[in-house]
N, C-alpha and C positions, 0 to 999 in steps of 0.2 A: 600434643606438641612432642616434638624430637628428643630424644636426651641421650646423655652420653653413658656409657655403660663402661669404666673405665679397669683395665686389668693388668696388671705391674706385672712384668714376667722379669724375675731374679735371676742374676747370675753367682754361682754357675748354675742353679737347681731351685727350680720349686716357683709356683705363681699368687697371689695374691689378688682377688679380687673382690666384687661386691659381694658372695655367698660366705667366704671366710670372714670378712668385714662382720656380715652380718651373725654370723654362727660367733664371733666374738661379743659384740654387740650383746646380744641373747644371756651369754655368758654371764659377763658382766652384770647383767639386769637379775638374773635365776642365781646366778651361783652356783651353777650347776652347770655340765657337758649336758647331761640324759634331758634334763628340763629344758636346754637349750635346744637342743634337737629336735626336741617334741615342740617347740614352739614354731619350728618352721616347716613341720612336718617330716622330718629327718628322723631315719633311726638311728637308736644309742652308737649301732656299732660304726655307720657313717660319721656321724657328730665328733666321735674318736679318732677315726681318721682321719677328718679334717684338721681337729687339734694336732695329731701326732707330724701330719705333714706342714702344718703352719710354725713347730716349733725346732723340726726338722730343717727348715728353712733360713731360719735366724739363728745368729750365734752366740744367744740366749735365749731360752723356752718366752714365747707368749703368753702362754697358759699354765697354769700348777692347777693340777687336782692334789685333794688329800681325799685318802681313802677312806669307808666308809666306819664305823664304830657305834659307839653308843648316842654318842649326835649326828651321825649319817657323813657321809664324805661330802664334798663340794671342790668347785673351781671357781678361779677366778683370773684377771686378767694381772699380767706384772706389771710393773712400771712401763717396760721398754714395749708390751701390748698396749697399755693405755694411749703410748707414743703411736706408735704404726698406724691404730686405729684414725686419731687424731690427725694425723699426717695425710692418710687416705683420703679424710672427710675434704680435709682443706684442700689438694688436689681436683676433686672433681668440684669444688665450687670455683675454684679457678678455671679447670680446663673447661665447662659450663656457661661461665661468665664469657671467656675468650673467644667460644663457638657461638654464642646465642644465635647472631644474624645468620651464619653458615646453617646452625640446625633445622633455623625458622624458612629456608630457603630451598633445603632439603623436604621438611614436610612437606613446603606448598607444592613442588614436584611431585610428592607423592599421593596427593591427595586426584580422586577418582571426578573427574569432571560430571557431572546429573545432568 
């Protein structure tokens, strides 16, 4: 079946989509930037990039790292990340919901006649 793949582009700067969502996600779950990246097959120094331009974007950080020491560094997501996240999810179940019959009308178009 069809779905929607949905990507928020900010003004003035910066986009928001399903692989930020998800490198958030990750986050959240690891506690960690490096752990999150490795979970989706992302290297450390991408995973940071993604962070630095997600929080680059907002006019508060998504993300805090604390750096590493005798119990190791970690991240996690802020409140106003928890929100974004949250807000994204809700988005694509609506725009989802809204499309169903358009999507389902689009596959049968695309599907290869035997």
């Amino acid at each position: 079946m069809a779905h929607l793949s949905i990507r928020i582009d900010l003004t003035p700067s910066g986009r928001l989509g399903p692989g930020k969502i998800l490198l958030m996600e990750k986050i959240a779950e690891h506690g960690s930037i490096s752990a999150a990246g490795r979970a989706m097959g992302m290297s450390y120094r991408r995973a940071w990039e993604l962070v630095s331009e997600l929080n680059a974007s907002f006019q508060e950080p998504l993300v805090v790292a604390q750096t590493g020491g005798r119990s190791g560094g970690g991240a996690a997501l802020t409140p106003i990340g928890q929100a974004v996240v949250s807000r994204y999810r809700e988005i694509e179940k609506v725009a989802s919901k809204a499309s169903e019959s358009l999507l389902r009308a689009v596959q049968a178009s695309a599907q290869k006649k035997a």
